[in-house]
C-alpha positions in Angstrom: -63.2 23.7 77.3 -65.4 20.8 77.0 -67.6 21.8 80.3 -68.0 25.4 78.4 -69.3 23.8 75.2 -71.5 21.6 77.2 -73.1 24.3 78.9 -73.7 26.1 76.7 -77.8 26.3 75.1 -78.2 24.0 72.5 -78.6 26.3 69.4 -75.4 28.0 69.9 -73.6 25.0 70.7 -74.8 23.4 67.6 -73.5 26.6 65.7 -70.1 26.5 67.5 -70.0 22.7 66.5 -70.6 23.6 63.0 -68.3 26.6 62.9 -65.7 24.5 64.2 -66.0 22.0 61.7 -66.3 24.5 58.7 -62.7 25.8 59.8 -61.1 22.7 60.0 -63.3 21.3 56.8 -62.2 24.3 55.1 -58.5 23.8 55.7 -58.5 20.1 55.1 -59.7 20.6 51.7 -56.9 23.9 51.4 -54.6 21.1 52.2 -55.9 18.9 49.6 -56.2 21.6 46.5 -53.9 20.8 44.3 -52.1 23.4 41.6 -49.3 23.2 38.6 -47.2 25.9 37.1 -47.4 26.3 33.3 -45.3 29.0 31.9 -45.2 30.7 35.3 -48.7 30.5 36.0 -50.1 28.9 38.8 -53.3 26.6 37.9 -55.6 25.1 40.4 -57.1 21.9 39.7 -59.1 19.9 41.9 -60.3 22.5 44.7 -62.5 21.8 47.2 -62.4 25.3 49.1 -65.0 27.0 46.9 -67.1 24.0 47.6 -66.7 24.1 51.0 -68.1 27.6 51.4 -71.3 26.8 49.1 -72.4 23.7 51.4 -72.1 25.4 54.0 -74.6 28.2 52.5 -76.9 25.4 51.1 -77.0 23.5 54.7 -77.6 26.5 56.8 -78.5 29.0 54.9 -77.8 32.9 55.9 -77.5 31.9 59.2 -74.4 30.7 57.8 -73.1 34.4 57.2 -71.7 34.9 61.0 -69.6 31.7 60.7 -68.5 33.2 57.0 -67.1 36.8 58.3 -65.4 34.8 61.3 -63.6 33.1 58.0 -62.8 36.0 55.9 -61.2 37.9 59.5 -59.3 34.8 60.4 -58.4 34.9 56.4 -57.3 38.3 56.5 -55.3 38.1 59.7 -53.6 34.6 59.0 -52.9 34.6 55.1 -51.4 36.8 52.3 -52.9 39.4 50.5 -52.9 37.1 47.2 -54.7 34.1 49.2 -57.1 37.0 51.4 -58.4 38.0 47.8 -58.8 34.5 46.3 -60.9 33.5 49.5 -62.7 37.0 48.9 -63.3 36.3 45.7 -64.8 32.7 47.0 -67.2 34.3 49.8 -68.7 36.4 47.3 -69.2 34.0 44.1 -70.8 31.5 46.2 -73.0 34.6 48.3 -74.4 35.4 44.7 -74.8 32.1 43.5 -76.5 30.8 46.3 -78.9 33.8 46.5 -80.1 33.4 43.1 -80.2 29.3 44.2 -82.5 30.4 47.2 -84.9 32.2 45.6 -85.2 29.9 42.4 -85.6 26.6 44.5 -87.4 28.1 47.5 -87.6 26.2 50.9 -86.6 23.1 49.4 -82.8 24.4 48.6 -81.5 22.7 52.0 -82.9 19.6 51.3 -79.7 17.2 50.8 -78.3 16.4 47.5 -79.3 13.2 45.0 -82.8 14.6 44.7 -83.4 14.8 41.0 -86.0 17.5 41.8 -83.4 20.6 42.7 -80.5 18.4 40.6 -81.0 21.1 37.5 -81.3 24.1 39.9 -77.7 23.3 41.6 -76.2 22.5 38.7 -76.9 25.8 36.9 -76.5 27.6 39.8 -74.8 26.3 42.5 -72.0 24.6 39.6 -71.9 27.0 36.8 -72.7 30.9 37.6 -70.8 29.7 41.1 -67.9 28.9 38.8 -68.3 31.4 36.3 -68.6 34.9 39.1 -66.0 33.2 41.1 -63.3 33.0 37.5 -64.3 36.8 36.7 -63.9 38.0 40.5 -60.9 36.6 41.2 -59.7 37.6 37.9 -60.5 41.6 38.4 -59.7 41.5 42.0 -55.9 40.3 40.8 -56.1 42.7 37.5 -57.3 46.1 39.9 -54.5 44.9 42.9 -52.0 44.9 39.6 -51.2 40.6 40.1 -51.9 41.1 36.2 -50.7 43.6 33.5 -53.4 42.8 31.2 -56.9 41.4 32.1 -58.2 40.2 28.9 -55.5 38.1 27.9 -55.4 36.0 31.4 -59.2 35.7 31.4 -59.6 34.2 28.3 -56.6 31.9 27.9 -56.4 28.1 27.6 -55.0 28.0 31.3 -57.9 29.7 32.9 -60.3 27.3 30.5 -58.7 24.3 32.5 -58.8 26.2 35.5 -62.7 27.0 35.4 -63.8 23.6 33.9 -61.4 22.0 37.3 -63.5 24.3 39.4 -66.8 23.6 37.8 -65.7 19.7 38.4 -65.3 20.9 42.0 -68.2 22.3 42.6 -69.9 19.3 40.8 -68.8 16.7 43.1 -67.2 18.9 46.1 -70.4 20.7 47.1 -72.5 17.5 48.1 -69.2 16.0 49.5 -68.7 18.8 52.1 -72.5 19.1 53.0 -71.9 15.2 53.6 -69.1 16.2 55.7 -70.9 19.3 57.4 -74.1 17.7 57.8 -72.1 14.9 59.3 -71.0 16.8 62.4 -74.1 19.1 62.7 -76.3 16.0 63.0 -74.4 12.9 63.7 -78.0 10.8 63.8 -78.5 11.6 60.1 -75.1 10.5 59.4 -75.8 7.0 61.0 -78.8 6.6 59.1 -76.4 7.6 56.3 -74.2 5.2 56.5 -77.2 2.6 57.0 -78.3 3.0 53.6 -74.7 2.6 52.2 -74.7 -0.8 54.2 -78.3 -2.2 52.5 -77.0 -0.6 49.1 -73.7 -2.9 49.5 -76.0 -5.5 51.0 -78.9 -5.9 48.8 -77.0 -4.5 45.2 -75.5 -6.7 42.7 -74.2 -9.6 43.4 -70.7 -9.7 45.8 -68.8 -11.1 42.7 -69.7 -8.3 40.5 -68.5 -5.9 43.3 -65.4 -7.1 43.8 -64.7 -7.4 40.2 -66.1 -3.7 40.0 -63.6 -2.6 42.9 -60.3 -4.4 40.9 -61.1 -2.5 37.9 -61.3 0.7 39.5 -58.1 0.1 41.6 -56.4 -1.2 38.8 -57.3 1.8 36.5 -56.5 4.1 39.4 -52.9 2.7 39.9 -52.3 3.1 35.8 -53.0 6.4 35.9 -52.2 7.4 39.7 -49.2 5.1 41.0 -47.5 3.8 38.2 -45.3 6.4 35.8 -44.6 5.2 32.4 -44.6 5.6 28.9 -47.4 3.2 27.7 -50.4 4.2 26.7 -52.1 2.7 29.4 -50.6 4.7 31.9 -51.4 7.8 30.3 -54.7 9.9 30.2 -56.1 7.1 28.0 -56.8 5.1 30.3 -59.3 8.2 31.8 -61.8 7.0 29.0 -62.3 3.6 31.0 -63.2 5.0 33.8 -66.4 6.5 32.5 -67.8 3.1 31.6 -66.9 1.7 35.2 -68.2 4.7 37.0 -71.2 4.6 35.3 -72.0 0.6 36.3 -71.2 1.6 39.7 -73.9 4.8 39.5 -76.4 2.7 38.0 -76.1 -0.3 40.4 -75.0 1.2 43.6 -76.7 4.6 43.2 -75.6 8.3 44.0 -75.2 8.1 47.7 -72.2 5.3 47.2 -70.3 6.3 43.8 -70.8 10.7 45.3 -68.1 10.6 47.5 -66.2 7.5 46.4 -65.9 9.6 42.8 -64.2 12.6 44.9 -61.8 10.7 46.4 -60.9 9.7 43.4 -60.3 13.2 41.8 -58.6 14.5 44.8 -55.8 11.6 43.8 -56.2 12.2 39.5 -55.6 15.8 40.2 -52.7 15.8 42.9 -50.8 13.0 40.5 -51.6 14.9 37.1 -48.1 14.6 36.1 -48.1 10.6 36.4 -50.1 10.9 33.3 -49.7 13.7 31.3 -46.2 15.0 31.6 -44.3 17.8 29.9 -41.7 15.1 28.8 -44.5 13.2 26.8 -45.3 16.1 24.2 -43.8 18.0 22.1 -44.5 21.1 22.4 -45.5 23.2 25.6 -48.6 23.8 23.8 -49.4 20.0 23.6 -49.4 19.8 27.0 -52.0 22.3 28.0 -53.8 21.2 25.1 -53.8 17.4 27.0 -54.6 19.2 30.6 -58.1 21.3 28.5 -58.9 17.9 27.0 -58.5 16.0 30.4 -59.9 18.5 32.6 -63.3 18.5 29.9 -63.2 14.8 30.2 -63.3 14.7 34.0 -66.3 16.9 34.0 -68.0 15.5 31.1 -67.8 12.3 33.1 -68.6 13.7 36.4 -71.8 15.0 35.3 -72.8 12.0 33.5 -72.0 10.0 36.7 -73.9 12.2 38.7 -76.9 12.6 36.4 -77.0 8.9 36.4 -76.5 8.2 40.1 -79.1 10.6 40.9 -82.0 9.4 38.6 -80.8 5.9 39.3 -81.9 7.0 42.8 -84.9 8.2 41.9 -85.8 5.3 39.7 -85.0 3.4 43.0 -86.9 5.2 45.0 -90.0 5.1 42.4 -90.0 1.4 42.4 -90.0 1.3 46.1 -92.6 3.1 46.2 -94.4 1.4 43.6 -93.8 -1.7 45.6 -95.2 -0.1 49.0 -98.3 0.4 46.8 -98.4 -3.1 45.6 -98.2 -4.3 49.1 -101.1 -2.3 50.5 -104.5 -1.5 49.9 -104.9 2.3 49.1 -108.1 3.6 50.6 -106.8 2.5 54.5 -103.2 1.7 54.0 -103.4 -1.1 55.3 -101.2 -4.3 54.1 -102.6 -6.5 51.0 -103.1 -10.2 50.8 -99.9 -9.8 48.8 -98.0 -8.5 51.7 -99.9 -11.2 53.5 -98.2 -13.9 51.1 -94.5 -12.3 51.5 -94.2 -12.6 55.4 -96.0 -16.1 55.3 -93.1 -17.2 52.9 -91.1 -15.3 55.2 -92.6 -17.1 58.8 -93.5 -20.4 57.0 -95.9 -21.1 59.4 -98.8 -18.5 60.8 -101.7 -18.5 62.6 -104.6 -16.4 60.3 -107.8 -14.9 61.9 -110.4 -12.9 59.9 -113.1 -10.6 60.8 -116.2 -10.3 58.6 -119.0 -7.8 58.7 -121.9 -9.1 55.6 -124.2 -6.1 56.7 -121.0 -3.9 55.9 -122.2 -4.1 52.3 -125.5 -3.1 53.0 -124.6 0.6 54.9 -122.2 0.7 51.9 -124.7 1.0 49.5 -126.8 3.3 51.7 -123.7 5.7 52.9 -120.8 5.4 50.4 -117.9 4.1 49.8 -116.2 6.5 52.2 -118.0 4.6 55.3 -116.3 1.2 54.4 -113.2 2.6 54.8 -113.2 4.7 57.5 -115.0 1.7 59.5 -112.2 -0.6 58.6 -109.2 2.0 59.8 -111.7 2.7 62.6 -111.5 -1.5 63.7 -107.8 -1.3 62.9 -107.2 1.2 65.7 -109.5 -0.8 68.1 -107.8 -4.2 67.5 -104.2 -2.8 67.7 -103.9 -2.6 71.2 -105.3 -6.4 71.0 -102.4 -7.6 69.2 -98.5 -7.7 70.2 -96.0 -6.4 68.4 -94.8 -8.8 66.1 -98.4 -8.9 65.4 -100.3 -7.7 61.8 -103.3 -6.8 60.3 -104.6 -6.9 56.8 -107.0 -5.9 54.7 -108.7 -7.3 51.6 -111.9 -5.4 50.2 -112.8 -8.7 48.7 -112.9 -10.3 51.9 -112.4 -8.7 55.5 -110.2 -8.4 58.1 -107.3 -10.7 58.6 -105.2 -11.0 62.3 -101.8 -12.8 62.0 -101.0 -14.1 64.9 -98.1 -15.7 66.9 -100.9 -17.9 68.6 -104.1 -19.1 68.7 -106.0 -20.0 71.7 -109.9 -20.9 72.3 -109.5 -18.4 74.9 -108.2 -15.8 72.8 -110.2 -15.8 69.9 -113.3 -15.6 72.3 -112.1 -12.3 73.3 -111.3 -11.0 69.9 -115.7 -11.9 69.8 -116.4 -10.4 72.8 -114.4 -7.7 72.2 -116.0 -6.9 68.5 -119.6 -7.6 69.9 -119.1 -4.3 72.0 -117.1 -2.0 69.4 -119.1 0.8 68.5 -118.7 2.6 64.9 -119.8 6.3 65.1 -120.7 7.8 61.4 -122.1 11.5 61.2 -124.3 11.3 63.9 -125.0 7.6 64.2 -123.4 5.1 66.4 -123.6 1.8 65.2 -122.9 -1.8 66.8 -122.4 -4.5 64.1 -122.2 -8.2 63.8 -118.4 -10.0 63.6 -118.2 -13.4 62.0 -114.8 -14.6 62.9 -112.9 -17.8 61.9 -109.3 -18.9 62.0 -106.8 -21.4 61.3 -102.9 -22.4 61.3 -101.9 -21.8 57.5 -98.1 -23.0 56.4 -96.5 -23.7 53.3 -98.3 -27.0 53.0 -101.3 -25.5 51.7 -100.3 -23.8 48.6 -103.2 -21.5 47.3 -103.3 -18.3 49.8 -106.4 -17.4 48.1 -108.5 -19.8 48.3 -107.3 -20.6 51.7 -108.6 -17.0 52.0 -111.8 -17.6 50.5 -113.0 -20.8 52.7 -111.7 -18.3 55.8 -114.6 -15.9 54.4 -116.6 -18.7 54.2 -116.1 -20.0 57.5 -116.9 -16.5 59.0 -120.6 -16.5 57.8 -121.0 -20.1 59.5 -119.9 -18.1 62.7 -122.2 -15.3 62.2 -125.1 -18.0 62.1 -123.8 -20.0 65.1 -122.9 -16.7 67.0 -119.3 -18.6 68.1 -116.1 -18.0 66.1 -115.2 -20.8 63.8 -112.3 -22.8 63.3 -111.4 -23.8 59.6 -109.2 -27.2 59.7 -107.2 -27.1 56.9 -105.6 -30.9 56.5 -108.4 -32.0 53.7 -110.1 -28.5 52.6 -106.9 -27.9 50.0 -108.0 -30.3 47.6 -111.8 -29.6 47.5 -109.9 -25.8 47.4 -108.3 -26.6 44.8 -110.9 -28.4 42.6 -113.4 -25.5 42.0 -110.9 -23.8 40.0 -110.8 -27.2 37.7 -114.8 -27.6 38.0 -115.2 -24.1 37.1 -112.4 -24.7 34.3 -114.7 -27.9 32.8 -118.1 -25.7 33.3 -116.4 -23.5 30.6 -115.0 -25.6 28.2 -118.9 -27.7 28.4 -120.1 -24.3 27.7 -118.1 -23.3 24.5 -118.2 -26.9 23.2 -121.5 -27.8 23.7 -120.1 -31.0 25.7 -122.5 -31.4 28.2 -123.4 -35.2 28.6 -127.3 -34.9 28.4 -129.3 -38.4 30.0 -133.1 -38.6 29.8 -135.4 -40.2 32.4 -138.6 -41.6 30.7 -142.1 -39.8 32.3 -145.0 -41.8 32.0 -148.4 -41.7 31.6 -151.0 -43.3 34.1 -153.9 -43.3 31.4 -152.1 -44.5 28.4 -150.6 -41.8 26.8 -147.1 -41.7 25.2 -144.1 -40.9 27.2 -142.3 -38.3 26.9 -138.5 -37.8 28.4 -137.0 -35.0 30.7 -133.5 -34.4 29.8 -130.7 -34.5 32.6 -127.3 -32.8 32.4 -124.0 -34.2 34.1 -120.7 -32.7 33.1 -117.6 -34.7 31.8 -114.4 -34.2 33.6 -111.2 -35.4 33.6 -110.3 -39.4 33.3 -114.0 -39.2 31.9 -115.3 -38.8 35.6 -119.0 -37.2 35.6 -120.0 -34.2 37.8 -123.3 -34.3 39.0 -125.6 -30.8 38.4 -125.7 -30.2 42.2 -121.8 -29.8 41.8 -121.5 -27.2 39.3 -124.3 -24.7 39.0 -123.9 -23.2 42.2 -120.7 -22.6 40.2 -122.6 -21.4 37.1 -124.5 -19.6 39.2 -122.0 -17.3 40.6 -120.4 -16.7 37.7 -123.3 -15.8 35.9 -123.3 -18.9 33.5 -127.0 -20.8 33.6 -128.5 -18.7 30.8 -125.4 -19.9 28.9 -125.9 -23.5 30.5 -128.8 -23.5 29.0 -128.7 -22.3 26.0 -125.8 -25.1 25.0 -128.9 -27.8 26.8 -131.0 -26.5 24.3 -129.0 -26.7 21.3 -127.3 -30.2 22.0 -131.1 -31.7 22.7 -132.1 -29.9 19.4 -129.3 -31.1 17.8 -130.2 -34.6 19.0 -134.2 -34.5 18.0 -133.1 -33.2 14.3 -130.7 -36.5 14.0 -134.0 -38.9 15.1 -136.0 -40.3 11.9 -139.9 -39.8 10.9 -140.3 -42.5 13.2 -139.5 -41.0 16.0 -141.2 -37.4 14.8 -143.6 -37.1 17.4 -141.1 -37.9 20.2 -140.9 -34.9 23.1 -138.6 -33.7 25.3 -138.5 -32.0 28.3 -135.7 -29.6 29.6 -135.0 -27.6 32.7 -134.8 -23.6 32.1 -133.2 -21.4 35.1 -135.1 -18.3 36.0 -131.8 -16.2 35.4 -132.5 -17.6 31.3 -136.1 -15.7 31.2 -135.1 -12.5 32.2 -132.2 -12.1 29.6 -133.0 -10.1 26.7 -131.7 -11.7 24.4 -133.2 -15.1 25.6 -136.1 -15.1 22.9 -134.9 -14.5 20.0 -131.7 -17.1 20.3 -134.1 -19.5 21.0 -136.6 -18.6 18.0 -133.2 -18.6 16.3 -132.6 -22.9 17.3 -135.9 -23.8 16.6 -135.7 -22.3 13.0 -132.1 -23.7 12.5 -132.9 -27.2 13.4 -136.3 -27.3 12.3 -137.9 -28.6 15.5 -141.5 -28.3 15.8 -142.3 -26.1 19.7 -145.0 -28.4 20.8 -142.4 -31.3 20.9 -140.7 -29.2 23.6 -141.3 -29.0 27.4 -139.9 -26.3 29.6 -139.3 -26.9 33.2 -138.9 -24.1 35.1 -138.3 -24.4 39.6 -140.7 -21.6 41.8 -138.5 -18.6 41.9 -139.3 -14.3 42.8 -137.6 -14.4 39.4 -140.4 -16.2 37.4 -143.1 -13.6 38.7 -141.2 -10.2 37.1 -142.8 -8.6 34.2 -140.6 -9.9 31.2 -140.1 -13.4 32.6 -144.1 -14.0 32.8 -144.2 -12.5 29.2 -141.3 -14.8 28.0 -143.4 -17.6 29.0 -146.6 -16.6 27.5 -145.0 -16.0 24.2 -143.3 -19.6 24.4 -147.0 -21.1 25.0 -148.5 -18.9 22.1 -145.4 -20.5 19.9 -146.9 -24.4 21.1 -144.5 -25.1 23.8 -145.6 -26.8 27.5 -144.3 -24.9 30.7 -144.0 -27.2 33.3 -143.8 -26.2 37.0 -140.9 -28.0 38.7 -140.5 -29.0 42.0 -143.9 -27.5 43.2 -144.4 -26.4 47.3 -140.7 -26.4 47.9 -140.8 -22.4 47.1 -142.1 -19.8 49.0 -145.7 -18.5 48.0 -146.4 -22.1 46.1 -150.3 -21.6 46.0 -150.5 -17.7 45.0 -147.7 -18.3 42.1 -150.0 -21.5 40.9 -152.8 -18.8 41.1 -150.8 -16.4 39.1 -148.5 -18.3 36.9 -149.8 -19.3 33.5 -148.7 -23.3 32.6 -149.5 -26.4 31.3 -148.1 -28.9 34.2 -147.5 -29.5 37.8 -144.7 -31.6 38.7 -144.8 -32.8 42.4 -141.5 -32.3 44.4 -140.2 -35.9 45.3 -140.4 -34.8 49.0 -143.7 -34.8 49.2 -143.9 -38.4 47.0 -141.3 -39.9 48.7 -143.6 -40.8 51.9 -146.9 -40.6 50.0 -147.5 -44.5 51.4 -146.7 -43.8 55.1 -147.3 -39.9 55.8 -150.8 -38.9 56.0 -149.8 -35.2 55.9 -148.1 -36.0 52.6 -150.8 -37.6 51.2 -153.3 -34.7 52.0 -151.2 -32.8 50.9 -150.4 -34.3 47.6 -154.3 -34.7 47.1 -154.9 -31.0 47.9 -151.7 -30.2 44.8 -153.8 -32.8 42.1 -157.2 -30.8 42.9 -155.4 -27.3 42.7 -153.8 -28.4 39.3 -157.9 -29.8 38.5 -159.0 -26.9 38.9 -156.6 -24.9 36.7 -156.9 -27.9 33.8 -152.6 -28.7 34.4 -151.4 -31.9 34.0 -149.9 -33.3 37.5 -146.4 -35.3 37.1 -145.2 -37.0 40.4 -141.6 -37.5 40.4 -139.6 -39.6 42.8 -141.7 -42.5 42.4 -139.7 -44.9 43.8 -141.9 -48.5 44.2 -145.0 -50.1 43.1 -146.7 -49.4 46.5 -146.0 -45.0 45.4 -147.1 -45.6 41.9 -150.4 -47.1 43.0 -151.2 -44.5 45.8 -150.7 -42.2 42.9 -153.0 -43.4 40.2 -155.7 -43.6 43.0 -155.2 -39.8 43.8 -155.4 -39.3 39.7 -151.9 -38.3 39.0 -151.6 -38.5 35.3 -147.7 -39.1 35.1 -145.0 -40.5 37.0 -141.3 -40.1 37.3 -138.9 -42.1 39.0 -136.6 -45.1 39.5 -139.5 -47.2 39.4 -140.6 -46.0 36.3 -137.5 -45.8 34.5 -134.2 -44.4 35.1 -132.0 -41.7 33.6 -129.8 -43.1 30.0 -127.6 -41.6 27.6 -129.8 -39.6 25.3 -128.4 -41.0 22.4 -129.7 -45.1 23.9 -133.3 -43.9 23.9 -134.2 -44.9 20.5 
């Protein structure tokens, strides 16, 4: 017999495999039915025949009919006339019921059960008209065959009440039992996979005290009611109220693939020991005891539909938050993993070796193709690199950043063919085919460093170095976590110096050749912690990429105008000079907050210097008519650091101001350099010739400040001069 089934083709074997297994299914629950007389009529109870038949329709479908007439023959042949019509009675209640179920759910009505989706379809039809066509069938097939005088009065008695809610409790928990069962023999690799999910629900549910207290409370409710017979009230059907409350921490913890079939297991026993806990003996009456079997048999299906509601949208609650954690873990335009699933496995692997990819002109084609060309240029480098990596290898993506490689090892030899290999990957795009430049860098990251992103963030940096050097780079992290660390703190500082107005403002005295009074440029440093000072090179590349120097100097402004309103008359004609950033003249609202300062503190423009450094910025429309509206009100613009920016002689032609400050690079050789010197001399006629006052700065010794005055520089700045002081020690 087995060499028949084995050669036979692999469709009708799998149908002989299932046909066998709905027979012997199918008996095995006959077996387990259970029934009780009351006033010589038989009742069935828990009944997992009808059930049975219906997962068999919802697993296979029609195909299913074959197997079904091989049933009702071998029930006609092999069983009474009164058992022949029940099973009748059965075949076509759950024919009709799962009709209607097909062509209300569609193609989805095969799909296995605990899908909250099809969860109100079954349960009208599949549960209740199943139960409900099957109760009137089997009732006029026994009424028309003369098993019953009457048919009204056995159709709408208490006993076939208990009877049909038993059944609808049947169907309720019996139908996804037996397509467990069913679906178990047809595909036995589902099953496995089945049974895997049971193991990680048991595995990674609530604690394994919690279980086990769970299990004793069920096992100890069970023997009450099941194993032990006596007249407490404990061992009666009170004790079926507890079991909702357990049941239902079980469906919400452990879900509806766990509690499903543990539940019918459970009934199988409540029904086949019924008279443990609701005897004849215990009432009065014979009446009180049906009325106990109606009021138990609503219970049990009151609570198995609330367990079953609960299981299955505790499952699909699950489900959803897995899902929303696969999201969280990836980035959505490619798929790929985040820096947050980055994070996870290095917590998991505690040590990894990180290597990341970076394309700058990426951002360029972005803005020229869309947003669509980023991505599909990252997935396509993702496919070109995968055969690079082995398995236990990852990539990652961060649209922040780039590409990231984790790897199991890092080699000089390796990471130069990741470079080789990216300098001949080709991007195609429409009808463009497009070779661009990698900057890679990578390094060993562990659980020593503790900020990923900032780790992340000097990796970014790193690859741009690469680019320029045309090598990969390798970031050593042993001393970069602290400097890592402290932007976040300088940045934190930059703030609070901001809102406060707490810069700490020096002033370095500028003085006059030809006997003039001096006047004072004012210098910012920044107070930190333990009363530390950061220096300006520090924190405005800071400022600057978070937007800040307008707002830096705005709060200059207003603490040096606080500090020229506080001086006394004698000090009235006193001036000061302050740096302004090119990014302050083209806000809009630059103008009128500083009309608004010099009104509030009463300070008088021509007392007031601005510096501003060569920059594209200074030559747009608004920021040249910013400036000639702050000469018109009486301030100075001064031109800082003069031929260090591009264009230094067609922006002096252009630009309208008052003074020419030297850069101290030129100065700083003035003595020794002959090219600085010309070219110093050449700056002082320039600035003749447009009527500016020339300021040298960096004058460092005697020997610069007379080379100066010879060439006719009017002012000097510098160490030798004077140095930098609190503002508040200048008078």
């Amino acid at each position: 017999m087995p060499l028949t089934i084995m050669a036979l083709p692999g469709g009708i074997k799998k149908h002989f495999v299932l046909c066998i297994s709905f027979f012997l299914l199918y008996l095995l629950a006959d077996t387990l039915s259970s029934s009780i007389q009351i006033i010589g009529v038989s009742l069935k109870l828990y009944d997992l025949t009808l059930p049975v038949i219906s997962a068999l329709l919802v697993l296979y479908s029609f195909r299913a009919l074959p197997t079904l007439g091989l049933f009702a023959l071998y029930s006609f042949c092999s069983h009474p006339l009164s058992h022949f019509l029940y099973t009748i009675a059965q075949l076509m209640a759950a024919l009709t019921s799962y009709t209607i179920y097909f062509y209300a759910a569609g193609k989805r009505s095969i799909v296995s059960f605990g899908r909250s989706q099809l969860s109100a379809q079954r349960i009208i039809w599949m549960i209740c008209v199943n139960t409900i066509v099957f109760t009137l069938l089997h009732q006029l097939i026994l009424q028309k065959s003369h098993f019953f005088a009457t048919f009204d009065e056995k159709i709408w008695s208490i006993p076939t009440l208990i009877s049909m809610q038993w059944m609808m409790t049947s169907c309720l928990t019996g139908i996804p039992f037996c397509y467990l069962i069913l679906r178990a023999c047809y595909k036995p690799v589902w099953f496995f996979s089945y049974l895997k999910q049971l193991k990680e629900i048991i595995i990674f549910g609530p604690k394994a005290v919690y279980q086990i207290v769970w299990i004793l409370l069920l096992v100890g409710l069970m023997c009450c009611l099941v194993y032990i017979k006596r007249d407490d009230i404990i061992f009666t059907d009170y004790s079926l109220v507890w079991l909702l409350p357990v049941m239902l921490w079980g469906a919400i913890c452990l879900g509806h693939a766990l509690i499903a079939p543990l539940w019918v297991l459970m009934l199988i026993l409540l029904s086949d020991s019924i008279d443990n806990y609701i005897t004849l003996e215990r009432t009065f009456t014979v009446d009180h005891y049906i009325f106990h079997l109606a009021l138990a048999s609503s219970v049990i299906f009151v609570f198995s539909l609330t367990i079953v509601i609960v299981g299955v949208m505790t499952t699909r609650i699950r489900k959803y938050i897995r899902h929303l954690k696969r999201i969280s873990l990836s980035e959505p335009h490619t798929g790929l993993p985040n820096l947050q699933a980055l994070k996870n496995d290095i917590i998991r692997l505690n040590s990894v070796r990180l290597c990341m990819l970076q394309c700058p002109e990426l951002n360029t084609l972005t803005q020229n193709h869309g947003i669509a060309f980023r991505f599909e240029f990252v997935k396509a480098v993702v496919r070109y690199l995968n055969p690079l990596l082995s398995d236990n290898e990852k990539i990652y993506y961060s649209p922040g950043y780039g590409i990231l490689l984790r790897l199991d090892s890092i080699n000089v030899d390796r990471i130069d063919s990741y470079y080789q290999a990216m300098s001949a990957f080709r991007f195609s795009w429409e009808e463009m085919k497009l070779g661009l430049n990698f900057g890679i860098a990578h390094t060993v990251y562990d659980q020593s460093v503790n900020n990923l992103s900032h780790m992340v963030g000097l990796l970014n940096a790193s690859t741009f170095i690469s680019l320029q050097q045309g090598k990969p780079e390798a970031l050593n992290l042993t001393s970069s976590g602290d400097d890592a660390m402290s932007i976040g703190v300088i940045r934190h500082y930059l703030q609070k110096s901001i809102d406060r107005q707490s810069f700490v403002l020096v002033a370095q005295p500028i003085v006059s050749t030809k006997g003039h009074e001096k006047y004072h440029e004012v210098l910012i440093r920044m107070k930190m912690a333990g009363n530390k000072l950061c220096f300006p090179n520090t924190f405005l590349p800071l400022a600057y990429d978070a937007g800040l120097l307008a707002e830096v100097d705005m709060a200059v402004i207003e603490q040096t105008f606080r500090f020229i309103n506080s001086l006394d008359e004698e000090h009235a004609s006193s001036r000061f000079s302050i740096n302004l950033t090119p990014q302050s003249l083209i806000k809009n609202d630059f103008q009128d907050r500083l009309y608004a300062l010099f009104k509030a503190y009463s300070i008088r423009p021509d007392r007031i210097i601005f510096e501003i450094i060569e920059s594209d910025i200074i030559d747009s429309i608004n920021a040249s008519r910013v400036l000639r509206e702050l000469r018109k009100l009486g301030c100075k613009i001064a031109i800082d650091d003069f031929g260090t920016g591009e264009s230094s002689y067609l922006r002096l032609k252009n630009l309208e101001a008052d003074i020419l400050k030297i850069d101290g690079s030129f100065i700083r050789n003035v003595v020794e350099n002959e090219f600085d010197r010309f070219t110093v001399m050449s700056f002082c006629e320039a600035a003749n010739f447009k009527n500016l006052e020339v300021v040298a700065e960096f004058v460092e010794n005697e020997e610069i400040e007379k080379m100066l005055v010879t060439m006719g520089v009017g002012w000097l700045q510098g160490y030798h001069t004077g140095k930098p002081a609190p503002i508040e020690s200048l008078f």
